[in-house]
C-alpha positions, 0 to 999 in steps of 0.5 A: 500500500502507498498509505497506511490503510488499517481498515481491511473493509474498505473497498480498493476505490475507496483505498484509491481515493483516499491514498490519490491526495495523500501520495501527490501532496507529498511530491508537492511538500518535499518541493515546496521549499525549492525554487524554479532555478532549483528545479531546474537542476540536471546535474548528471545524465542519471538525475532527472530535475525536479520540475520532470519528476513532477510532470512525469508522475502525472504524465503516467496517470493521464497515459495509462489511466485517464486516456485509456479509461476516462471518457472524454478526458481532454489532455492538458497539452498533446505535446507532453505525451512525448516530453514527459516519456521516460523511457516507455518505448511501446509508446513511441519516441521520448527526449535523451534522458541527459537533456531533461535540464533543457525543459526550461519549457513549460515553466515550472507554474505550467507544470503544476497546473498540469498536475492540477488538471490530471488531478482533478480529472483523476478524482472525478474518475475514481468516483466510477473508476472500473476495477482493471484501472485500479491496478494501474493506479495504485501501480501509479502511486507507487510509482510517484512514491519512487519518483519522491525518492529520486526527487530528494536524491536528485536535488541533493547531488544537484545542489552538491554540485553547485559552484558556491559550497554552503559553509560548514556547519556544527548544527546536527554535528553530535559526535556519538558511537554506534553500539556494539555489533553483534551477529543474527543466526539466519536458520537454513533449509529451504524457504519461501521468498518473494512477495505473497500476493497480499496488498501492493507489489511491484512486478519484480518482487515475485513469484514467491518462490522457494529457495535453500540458504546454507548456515549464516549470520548477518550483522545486527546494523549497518556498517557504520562511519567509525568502522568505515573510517577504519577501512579508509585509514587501513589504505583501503582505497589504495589496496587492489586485493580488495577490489573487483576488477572493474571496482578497482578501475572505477577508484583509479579513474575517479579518484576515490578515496571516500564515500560520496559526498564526502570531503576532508577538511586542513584539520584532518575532520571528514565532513559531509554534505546533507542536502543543505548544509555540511556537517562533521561525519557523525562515526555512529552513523551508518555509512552512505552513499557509497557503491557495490564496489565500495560495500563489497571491497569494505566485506573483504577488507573485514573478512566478511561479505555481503549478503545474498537478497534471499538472505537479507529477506528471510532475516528481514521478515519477522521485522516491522515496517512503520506505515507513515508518508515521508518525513521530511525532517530526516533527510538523513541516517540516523545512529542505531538505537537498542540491541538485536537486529536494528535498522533493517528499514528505512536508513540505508539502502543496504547492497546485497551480493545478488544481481538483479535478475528475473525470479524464477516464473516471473513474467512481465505484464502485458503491453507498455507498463510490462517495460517497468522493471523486468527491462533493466535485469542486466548489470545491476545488483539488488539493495534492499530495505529502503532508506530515510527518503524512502516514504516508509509506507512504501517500504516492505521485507521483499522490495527489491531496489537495483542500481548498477554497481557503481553508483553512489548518488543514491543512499545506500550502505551495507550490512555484513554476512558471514559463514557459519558452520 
């Protein structure tokens, strides 16, 4: 569900109608505070401005639902049907993703009132809507959900890249230590993994299916700052045993010598950027922004290793996932808190061993919405567990992430696993 929605009468239209305002008033929240300029921020071919996340979330609901099911539906500008395509191919041509910077038409005003129109025109239509347009729109809320992810990831290497640094800064600077690491048994023999049919799910995260896992333990938290620090003090960047291949040619040819985001500063203090300002390293804070080259070359420095997903799922499942919208105060990990398994949702996007490939049985849906997921099974790897810009109602145990192993723009970490006899 995008929403928490405890009231297992309701129908799905009224699930529907009451989740539709909620999940696009966030997009509107989380974006209130930025200005045109900023929206207009493409700082790589990989982020998208926010002004396009804002008109593509509602280009999928006037393509997909409202002109194949509203009657009489009159779209707010023919032109936007190819403007604000990402990558649908069934539905024609759509612009270079690395020129989404240059819509600097339609302006920002005309762009909410798009999403004014649609939202208006959807509304009306959930009064009727038949059940096979629900799917497609609950599919849809999802789908924004994500997009308010990429919103607040995007904005911050946009906002990182810009000329004028904000000056540092010991607001939110608290220096603590993260509590002591213990390790989880996972039980093996043959489990059942993949999502089992109830509420919302995304393509990709079934069929459920069977799986053996062999004696293993995972870490209670994430790796933290302080233990990665130990890494980077220990030459870890500079050491090619540890690294993949390619891993290794990606540190040489970017100049890697910390996560993402990063910076050191004439005292010898690491600081870090968070979206708004910069802020002393805090070492009990789980490490982010980091790639699978980096959470996999960290495993083997610490004589460890990665999870598989099956692993990290069946030790996530008994855990409890919060059903809230985003919090935008916590645009940032937090340290872990308590004893057991901590932090499993909704801090770090956590690397797993596994690349993203297709579950056994798993076939995708029919026509252009069938290009969701299962197009970009190919060179990624899988995180689980979303992370503080993951709206934590849309986070669940079988939520299966994917980026290629190089990239650190996104909020992700680790947590270890280990062998046991």
């Amino acid at each position: 569900m995008p929403v928490t929605v405890t009231d297992n009468q309701k129908t799905a239209g009224e699930r529907m109608r009451e989740s539709f305002p909620e999940v696009r008033g966030v997009s509107m929240r989380i974006t209130h505070s930025l200005t045109p300029e900023d929206q207009m921020l493409q700082s790589m071919p990989d982020a998208s401005p926010t002004k396009w996340h804002l008109a593509h979330t509602t280009w999928f609901f006037e393509t997909f639902v409202l002109n194949s099911y509203a009657s009489g539906y009159q779209p707010f500008d023919p032109r936007f049907t190819y403007l604000f395509n990402s990558y649908y191919k069934q539905l024609g041509g759509h612009p270079f993703r690395g020129n989404r910077g240059l819509m600097s038409r339609p302006t920002l005003e005309q762009v909410h009132d798009y999403r004014t129109h649609v939202d208006r025109a959807m509304m009306k239509f959930l009064e009727t809507a038949p059940p096979e347009a629900l799917g497609l729109i609950e599919l849809g809320l999802n789908h924004e959900q994500q997009h308010q992810e990429l919103i607040l990831t995007d904005i911050k290497h946009g906002l990182w890249s810009a000329p004028l640094s904000p000056e540092p800064t010991q607001e939110n600077s608290v220096q603590t230590s993260a509590p002591a690491l213990s390790w989880i048994a996972v039980e093996d023999g043959i489990h059942s993994i993949g999502h089992n049919g109830q509420w919302f799910a995304f393509d990709n995260e079934g069929p459920r299916h069977d799986v053996l896992l062999r004696p293993c333990e995972v870490a209670s938290r994430p790796v933290a700052n302080q233990e990665y620090m130990e890494f980077m003090n220990d030459n870890g960047y500079g050491r090619p045993e540890l690294w993949l291949s390619e891993g290794w040619d990606t540190v040489c040819r970017e100049h890697w010598n910390a996560p993402f985001y990063w910076e050191r500063h004439e005292d010898g203090s690491w600081w870090q950027f968070a979206h708004h300002m910069l802020k002393l390293v805090n070492p009990a804070e789980p490490v982010c922004h980091i790639s699978y080259f980096e959470a996999d070359a960290f495993a083997r420095w610490s004589g460890k290793r990665l999870p598989t997903e099956e692993e990290w799922e069946i030790a996530a499942e008994a855990r409890p996932v919060k059903g809230t919208l985003l919090d935008d105060s916590l645009f940032h990990p937090q340290p872990a808190k308590g004893e057991g398994m901590q932090q499993i949702f909704g801090d770090v996007w956590e690397w797993t061993a596994s690349p993203y490939v297709a579950y056994p049985g798993f076939k995708p849906a029919a026509g252009a919405v069938g290009e969701y997921n299962g197009k970009f099974m190919c060179n990624q790897f899988v995180l689980r567990g979303g992370s503080c810009v993951t709206p934590a109602s849309h986070i669940r145990t079988t939520y299966r992430n994917f980026f290629p192993p190089q990239a650190r723009w996104q909020f992700s970490g680790l947590r270890l696993a280990n062998d046991r006899s």
